[in-house]
N, C-alpha and C positions, 0 to 999 in steps of 0.2 A: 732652234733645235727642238726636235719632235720631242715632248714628255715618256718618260716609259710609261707601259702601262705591262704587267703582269695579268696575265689573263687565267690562273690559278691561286689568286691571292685570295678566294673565299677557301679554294681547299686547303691553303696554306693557314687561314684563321683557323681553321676548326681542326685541323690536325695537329695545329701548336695548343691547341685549347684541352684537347684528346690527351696528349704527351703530360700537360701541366695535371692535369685530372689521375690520370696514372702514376706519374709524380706520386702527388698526394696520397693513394690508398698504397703504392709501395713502398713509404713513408711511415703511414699508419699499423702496416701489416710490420715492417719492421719494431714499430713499437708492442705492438701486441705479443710477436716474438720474446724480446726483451723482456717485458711483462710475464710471459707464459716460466722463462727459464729462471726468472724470480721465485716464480710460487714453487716452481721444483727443486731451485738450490732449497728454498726455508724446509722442504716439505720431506728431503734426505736429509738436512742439519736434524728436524725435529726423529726421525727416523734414526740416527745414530746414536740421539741423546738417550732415546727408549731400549735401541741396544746394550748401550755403556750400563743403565740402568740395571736391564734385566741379568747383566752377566754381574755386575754390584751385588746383589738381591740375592744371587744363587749362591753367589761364592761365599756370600757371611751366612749362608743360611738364613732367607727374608722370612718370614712370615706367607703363608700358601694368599692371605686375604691381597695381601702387596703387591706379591708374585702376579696375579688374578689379574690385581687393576694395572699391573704396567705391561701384563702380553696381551691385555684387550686394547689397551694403548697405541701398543705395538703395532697391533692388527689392524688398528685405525688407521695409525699412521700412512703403513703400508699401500692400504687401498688407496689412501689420498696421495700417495708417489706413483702407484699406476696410473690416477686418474690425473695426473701432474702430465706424466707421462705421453698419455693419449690426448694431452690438450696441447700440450709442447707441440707434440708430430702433426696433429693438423692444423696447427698454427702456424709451422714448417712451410706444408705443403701449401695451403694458404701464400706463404712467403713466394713461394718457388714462382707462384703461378703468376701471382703480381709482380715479380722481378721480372720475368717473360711479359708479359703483357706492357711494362714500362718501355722493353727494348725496343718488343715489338711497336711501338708509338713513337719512340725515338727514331725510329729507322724511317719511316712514314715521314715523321716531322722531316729528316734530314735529307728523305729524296725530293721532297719539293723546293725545299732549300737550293739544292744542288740544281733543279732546273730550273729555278729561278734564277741562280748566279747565270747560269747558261743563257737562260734570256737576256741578261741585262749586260754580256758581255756582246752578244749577238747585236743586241742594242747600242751599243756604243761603239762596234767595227762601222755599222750601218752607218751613224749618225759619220764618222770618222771619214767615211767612202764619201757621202755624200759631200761635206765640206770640201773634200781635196778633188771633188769633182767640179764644185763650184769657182773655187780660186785655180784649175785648170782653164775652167771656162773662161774665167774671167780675164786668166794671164791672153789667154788666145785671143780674146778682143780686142785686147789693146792692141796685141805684135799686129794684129791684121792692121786698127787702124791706124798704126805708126805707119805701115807699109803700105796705106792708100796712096792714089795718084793724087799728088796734088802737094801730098805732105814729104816735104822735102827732107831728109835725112843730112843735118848738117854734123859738123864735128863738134862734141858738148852737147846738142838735143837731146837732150835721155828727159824727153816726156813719155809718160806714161796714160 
């Protein structure tokens, strides 16, 4: 029986190799998502607490020095929840791209896959055709030489 051979099995290494690689930074970027919406949940908790604060402060009558140091607080806060913000969305978009780029590898990976199965089924009809062509052949030499002149066809003879 002839060995298979796949005659795409280098594109099939390097595009399983492509897909794993992709894998990994759509993995990584996941994490760094995770990581991003971290700093933002702490960065709105720290943002609420300067709210709850500053509306504390007013309503007992704080002192203006208090008042001072918890709306520049505030203020701080603030900008570090926009910049939470804009680090979150292009961490996203980041996301988005290496989620697409994974599929997109995936897809690759699993069309050479798919004609590979194709060859290796086309491989085994062949292989299949040939043997039942062989044991055709073979059946056919014998009935010939049962049925040579000379060879007598008795009752009970079933040589082959």
């Amino acid at each position: 029986m002839k060995r298979f051979r796949f005659a795409l099995r280098p594109v099939a290494v390097l595009r399983a190799h492509r897909a794993q690689l992709a894998e990994e930074a759509f993995g990584r970027a996941v994490q760094r998502q995770a990581a991003a919406a971290q700093v933002l949940a702490g960065a709105r908790a720290r943002v609420a607490g300067f709210e709850a604060a500053l509306l504390a402060s007013r309503g007992a009558g704080g002192r203006a020095a208090q008042v001072a140091y918890l709306l520049a607080g505030y203020q701080r806060e603030c900008t570090a929840e926009r910049g939470a913000e804009e680090a979150l969305a292009i961490v996203e978009r980041e996301l988005q791209q290496r989620r697409a780029e994974h599929l997109e590898a995936h897809r690759g990976m699993k069309a050479v896959q798919r004609l590979e199965e194709q060859a290796r089924q086309t491989h085994v009809a062949a292989q299949q055709r040939a043997e039942q062509a062989e044991l055709d052949d073979l059946s056919g030499r014998r009935s010939v030489r049962s049925l040579a002149p000379g060879a007598h066809a008795r009752p009970g003879n079933f040589t082959a």
